[in-house]
C-alpha positions in Angstrom: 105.4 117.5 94.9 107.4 114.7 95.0 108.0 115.1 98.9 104.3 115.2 99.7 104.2 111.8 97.7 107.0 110.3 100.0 105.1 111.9 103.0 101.7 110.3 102.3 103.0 107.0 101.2 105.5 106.7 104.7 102.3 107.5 106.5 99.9 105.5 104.3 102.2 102.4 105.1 102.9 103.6 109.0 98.8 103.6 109.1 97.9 100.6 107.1 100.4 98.8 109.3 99.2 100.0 112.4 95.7 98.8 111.2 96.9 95.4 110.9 98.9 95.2 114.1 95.9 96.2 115.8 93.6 93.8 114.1 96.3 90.8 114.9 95.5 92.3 119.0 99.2 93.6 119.3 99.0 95.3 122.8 101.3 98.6 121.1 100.4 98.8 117.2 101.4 102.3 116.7 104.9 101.4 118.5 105.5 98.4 117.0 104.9 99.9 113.6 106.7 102.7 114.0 109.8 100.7 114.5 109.0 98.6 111.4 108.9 101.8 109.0 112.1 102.8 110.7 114.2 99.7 110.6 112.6 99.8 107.2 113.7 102.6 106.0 116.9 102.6 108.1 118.4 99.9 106.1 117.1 100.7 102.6 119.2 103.8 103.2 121.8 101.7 104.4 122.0 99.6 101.4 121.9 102.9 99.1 125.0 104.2 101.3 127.2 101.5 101.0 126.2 100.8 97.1 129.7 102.1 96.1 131.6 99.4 97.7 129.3 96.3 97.7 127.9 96.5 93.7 124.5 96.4 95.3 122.2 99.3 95.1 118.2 100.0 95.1 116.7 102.9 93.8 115.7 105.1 96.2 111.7 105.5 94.7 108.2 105.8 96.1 107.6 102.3 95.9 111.2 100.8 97.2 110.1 103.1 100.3 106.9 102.1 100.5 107.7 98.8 100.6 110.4 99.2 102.9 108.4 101.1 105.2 105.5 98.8 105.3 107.6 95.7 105.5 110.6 96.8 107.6 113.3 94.8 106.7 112.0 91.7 105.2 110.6 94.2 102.5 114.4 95.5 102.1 115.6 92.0 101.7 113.0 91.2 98.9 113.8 94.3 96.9 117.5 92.8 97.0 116.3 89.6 96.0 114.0 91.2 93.3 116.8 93.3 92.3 119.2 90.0 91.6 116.4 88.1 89.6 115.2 90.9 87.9 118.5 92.7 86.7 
């Protein structure tokens, strides 16, 4: 169950990002969001690999991906930040 959750949010965000790209007249949404919810993801897992030797870690949860996903790396980097405020 919880995988189908992970699935529909990754695509929910790939979708709803898409959707905006497209809106804003982007002449390759589905590209250019697709590389968003990688990079996204790409260095949230970064950040939860190297946890162990930096201190810093973020929960790997439906909404840290989520937000990761539909933010790319900006989203990533305001996790960290919430993460510092918030902790």
């Amino acid at each position: 169950m919880r995988d189908i959750l992970f699935a529909v949010i990754l695509f929910g965000a790939f979708l709803f990002s898409a959707a905006l790209l497209a809106a804003g007249k982007s002449p390759r949404p589905f590209v250019t969001a697709a590389g968003s919810v990688v990079t996204g993801l790409a260095a949230l897992f970064a950040v939860s690999l190297t946890s162990s030797f930096t201190g810093v870690s973020l929960p790997i949860s439906p909404i840290s991906m989520g937000v990761s996903a539909f933010l790319g790396i900006p989203g990533v980097t305001v996790l960290l930040l919430l993460n510092l405020i918030f902790a």
